[in-house]
N, C-alpha and C positions, 0 to 999 in steps of 0.2 A: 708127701712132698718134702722134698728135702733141701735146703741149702748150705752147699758143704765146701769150707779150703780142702783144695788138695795138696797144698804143702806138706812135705812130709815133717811133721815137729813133732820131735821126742816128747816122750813124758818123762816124769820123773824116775819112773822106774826104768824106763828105756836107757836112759842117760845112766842110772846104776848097772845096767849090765844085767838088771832081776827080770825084763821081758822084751822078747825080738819083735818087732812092728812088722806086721803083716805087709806093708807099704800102700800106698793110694789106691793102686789098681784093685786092691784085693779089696780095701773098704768100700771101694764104691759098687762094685759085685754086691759086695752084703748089703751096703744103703738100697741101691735096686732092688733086689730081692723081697727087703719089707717094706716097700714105700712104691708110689706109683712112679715109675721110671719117667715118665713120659711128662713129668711136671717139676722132675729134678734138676737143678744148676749146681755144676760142679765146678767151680774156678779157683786158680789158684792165688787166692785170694792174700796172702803173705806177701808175693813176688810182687803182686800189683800196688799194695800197701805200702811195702818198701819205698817202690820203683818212684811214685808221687810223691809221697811225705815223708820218706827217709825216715821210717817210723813203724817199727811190729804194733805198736799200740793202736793202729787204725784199724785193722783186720777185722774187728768183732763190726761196728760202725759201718766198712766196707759192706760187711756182708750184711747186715741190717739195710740197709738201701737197698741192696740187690733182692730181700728177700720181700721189702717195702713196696717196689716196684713191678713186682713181677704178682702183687693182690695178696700174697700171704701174712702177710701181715694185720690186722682188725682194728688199726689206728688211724686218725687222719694225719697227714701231713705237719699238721701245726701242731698236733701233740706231741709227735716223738720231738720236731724241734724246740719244742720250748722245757722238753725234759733235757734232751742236752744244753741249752742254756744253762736249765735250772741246776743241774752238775755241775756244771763251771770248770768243768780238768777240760783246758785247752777246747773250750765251747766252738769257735771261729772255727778251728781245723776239725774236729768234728761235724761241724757241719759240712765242710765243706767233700768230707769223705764221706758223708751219709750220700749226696750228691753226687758224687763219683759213683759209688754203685748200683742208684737208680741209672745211672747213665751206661752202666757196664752192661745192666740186664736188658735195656733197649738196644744200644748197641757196642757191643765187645768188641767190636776193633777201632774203633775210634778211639777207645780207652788204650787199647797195644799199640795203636799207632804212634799214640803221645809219651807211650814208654819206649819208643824204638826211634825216635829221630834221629837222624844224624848230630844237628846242633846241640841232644840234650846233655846240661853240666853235668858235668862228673861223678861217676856214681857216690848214690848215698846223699847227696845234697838235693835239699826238699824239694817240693814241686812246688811251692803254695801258692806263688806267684799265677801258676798257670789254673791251679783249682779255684783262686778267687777270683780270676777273670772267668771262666767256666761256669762256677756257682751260681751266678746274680743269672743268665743266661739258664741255665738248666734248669730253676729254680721258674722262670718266667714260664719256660715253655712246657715245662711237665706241669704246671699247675693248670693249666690252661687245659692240657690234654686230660690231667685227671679229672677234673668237672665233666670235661665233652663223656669221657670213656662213664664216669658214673651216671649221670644223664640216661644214656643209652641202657644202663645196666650191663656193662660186660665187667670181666673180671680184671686182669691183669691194669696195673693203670700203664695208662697212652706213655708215648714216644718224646723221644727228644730228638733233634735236630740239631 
């Protein structure tokens, strides 16, 4: 199982000119190959970081929710948040992107919808307005749903609305 950005962002060496980047299509050929395909999430997970928080430093966070959400992860809800509290680099918006990508991996277009409005301000200027009205809401109802879904014993935890 894998959860992977398919952004394509250089490395260090890529940026020196010392190695050519296969590109996303080809990495995610190889991620399939050793990992079970059928339990992989592949999103482009930079574009949608940007797109909300006007921010590359949400990516890791992003993808941590989505990979929270979807059971792979072996932590409960109130640990990972009270680790990014206990962090403290920009806690609030962390949070609120941990919750953006539980919401991604229930559902993905709701999240591209809110990157694709007509009304939204001008590229680059943050979303946070829209993720802390979202938050408090995501926050209620995936909690709710991840009880019911553990309860029952399934795997991935429950839905948002």
């Amino acid at each position: 199982m894998a959860v992977v950005n398919t952004a394509d962002v250089p490395t260090g060496d890529a940026i020196r000119g010392q190695l050519q980047l296969a590109g996303p299509g080809r990495a995610v050929d190889i991620i399939n190959t050793y990992t079970d395909r059928s339990r992989n999430v592949f999103v482009d997970a930079s574009r949608i970081a940007e797109g909300l928080f006007a921010s590359h430093l949400a990516v890791n966070v992003f993808l941590l929710g989505v990979a929270y959400q979807g059971g792979h992860i072996p932590l409960s809800e109130a640990a990972i948040e009270e680790a990014i509290r206990l962090n403290g680099a920009d806690a609030a918006r962390n949070l609120a992107v941990f919750h953006w990508g539980r919401k991604y991996f229930h559902d993905a277009q709701s999240v591209e919808d809110v990157l694709t409005r007509p009304n939204r301000k001008k590229p680059g200027s943050p979303r946070r307005s829209i993720a802390r009205a979202s938050c408090a809401s995501i926050r209620t109802t995936g909690t709710r749903a991840v009880r019911r879904v553990r309860a029952e014993g399934g795997g991935s935890r429950a839905g948002f609305s």
